[in-house]
N, C-alpha and C positions, 0 to 999 in steps of 0.2 A: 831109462829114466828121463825125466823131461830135463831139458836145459838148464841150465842155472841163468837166475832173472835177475835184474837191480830193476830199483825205483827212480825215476830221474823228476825229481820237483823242480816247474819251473815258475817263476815269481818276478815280482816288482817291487821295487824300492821306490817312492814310497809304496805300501801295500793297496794290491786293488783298484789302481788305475786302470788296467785294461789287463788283457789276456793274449798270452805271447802259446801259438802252437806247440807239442812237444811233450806236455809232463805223461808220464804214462812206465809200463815195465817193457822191460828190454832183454832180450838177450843177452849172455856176458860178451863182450869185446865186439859188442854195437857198437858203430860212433852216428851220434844222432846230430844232425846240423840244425842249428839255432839262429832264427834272424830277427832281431828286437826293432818293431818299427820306429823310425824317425822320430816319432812326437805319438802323445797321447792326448786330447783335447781333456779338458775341464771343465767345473762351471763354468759360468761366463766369464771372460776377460783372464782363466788361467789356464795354461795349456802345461805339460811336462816332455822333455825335449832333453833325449838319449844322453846318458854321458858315457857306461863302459855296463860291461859285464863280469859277473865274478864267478869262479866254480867254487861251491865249501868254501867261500871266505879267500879265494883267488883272485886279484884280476886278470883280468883277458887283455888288457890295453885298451885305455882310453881312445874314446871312437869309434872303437870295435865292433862293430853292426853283427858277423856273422860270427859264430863261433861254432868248435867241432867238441861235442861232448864224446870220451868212451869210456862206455860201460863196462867198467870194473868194481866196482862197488855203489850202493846207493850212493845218487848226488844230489845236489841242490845249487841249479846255475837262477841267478839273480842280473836281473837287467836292471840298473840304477838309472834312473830321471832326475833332472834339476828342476826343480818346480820356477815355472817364469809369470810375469803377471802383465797385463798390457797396458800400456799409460796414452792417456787419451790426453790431448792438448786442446784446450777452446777458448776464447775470445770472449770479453762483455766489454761493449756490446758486440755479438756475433758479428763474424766475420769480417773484423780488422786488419787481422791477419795468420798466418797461417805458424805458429810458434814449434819450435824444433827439439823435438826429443819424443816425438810420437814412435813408440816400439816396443817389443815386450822387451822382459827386462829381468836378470833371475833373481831370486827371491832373496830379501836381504841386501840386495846393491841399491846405491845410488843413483837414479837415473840422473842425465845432465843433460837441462833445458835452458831455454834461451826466449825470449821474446824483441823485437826490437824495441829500443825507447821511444821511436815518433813514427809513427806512421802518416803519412801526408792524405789531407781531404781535398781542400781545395789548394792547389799554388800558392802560396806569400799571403793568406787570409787565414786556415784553421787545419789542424794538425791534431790526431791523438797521441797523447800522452801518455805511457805508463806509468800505471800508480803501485801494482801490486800481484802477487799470485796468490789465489785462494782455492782450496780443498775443505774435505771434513775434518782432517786431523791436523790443524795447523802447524805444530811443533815433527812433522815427516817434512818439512821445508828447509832447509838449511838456512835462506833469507829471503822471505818471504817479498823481502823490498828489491831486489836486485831482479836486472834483466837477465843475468846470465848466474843461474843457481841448481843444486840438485834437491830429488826429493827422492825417498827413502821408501824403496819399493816392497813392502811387508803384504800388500794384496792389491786386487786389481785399482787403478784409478784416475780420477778423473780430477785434470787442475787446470784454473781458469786463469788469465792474465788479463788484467782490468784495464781497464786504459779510461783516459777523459778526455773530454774534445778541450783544444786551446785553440783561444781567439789570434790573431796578430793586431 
C-alpha cells in the first residue's frame, strides 16, 4: 500500500504578502524545515517585518526564523508579520535642516520626531525659526506646534517642519 501522507499548508499573516517554500504532501513522520524570510516589501513606503511563527494555532517563539514541522497529521504553520510604514521627514524651505525620526515604524505606534527651533543663516543677522509640522491628516500630530512631538503611524508618511527666516 502506498504510505500514509499529511497536507502541510504553509501561510502568512497578514494573508498574501509573499510565499514562504514548503506547503505540499508528505510522508507520515517527515519533519519538513521552514525558514520565514526577514521582511516582505509592500506598496510603497510599507514593508512587513517577521514576528514568530505558529503551528495549528501554536507558537514557535517569538523571532523564530527557522522552524521544524513533523508530519503526523495535517498542519497549518503560519508565519505572522508586523505591518511597518516609513516616515519621511522634510523641511520648507528645503533643506534647513535635517529633522529626526526618519524610519519605518509599526503600524499603529507613535513615531517621535523632533526638529530644532533655530537654525542659524548668517551669524548675529538671521536665523530660521520653527513655526510648525504639517502632513495630510493634521489631527496624526499630537502637536503640531512643538519641536519635539509624535505622529501616529496608520500608513506610510510624509511630514514637513516649516521654519521662517528671523531678521536680528
Amino acid at each position: 500500500p502506498p504510505p500514509l501522507q499529511y497536507y502541510l499548508t504553509v501561510q502568512t499573516s497578514p494573508p498574501s504578502i509573499g510565499t514562504i517554500p514548503g506547503q505540499g504532501w508528505y510522508n507520515a513522520c517527515t519533519v519538513i524545515n521552514l525558514t520565514a524570510p526577514d521582511q516582505f516589501p509592500g506598496s510603497t513606503g510599507t514593508r512587513y517585518n517577521f514576528s514568530y511563527w505558529d503551528v495549528n494555532g501554536v507558537s514557535q517563539g517569538a523571532g523564530v526564523y527557522e522552524i521544524a514541522v513533523t508530519m503526523d497529521a495535517n498542519k497549518t504553520a503560519t508565519a505572522h508579520y508586523i505591518t511597518q510604514y516609513f516616515l519621511n521627514l522634510t523641511t520648507n524651505p528645503p533643506g534647513v535642516t535635517t529633522p529626526a525620526g526618519v524610519d519605518w515604524y509599526d503600524a499603529g505606534t507613535n513615531a517621535s520626531i523632533f526638529a530644532p527651533e533655530f537654525v542659524g543663516i548668517t551669524p548675529e543677522a538671521s536665523r530660521y525659526k520653527f513655526v510648525n509640522w504639517t502632513t495630510t491628516d493634521m489631527s496624526e500630530i499630537a502637536n503640531p506646534y512643538a519641536t519635539s512631538t509624535s505622529v501616529l503611524m496608520d500608513k506610510p508618511k510624509t511630514v514637513t517642519a516649516n521654519y521662517v527666516v528671523q531678521y536680528n
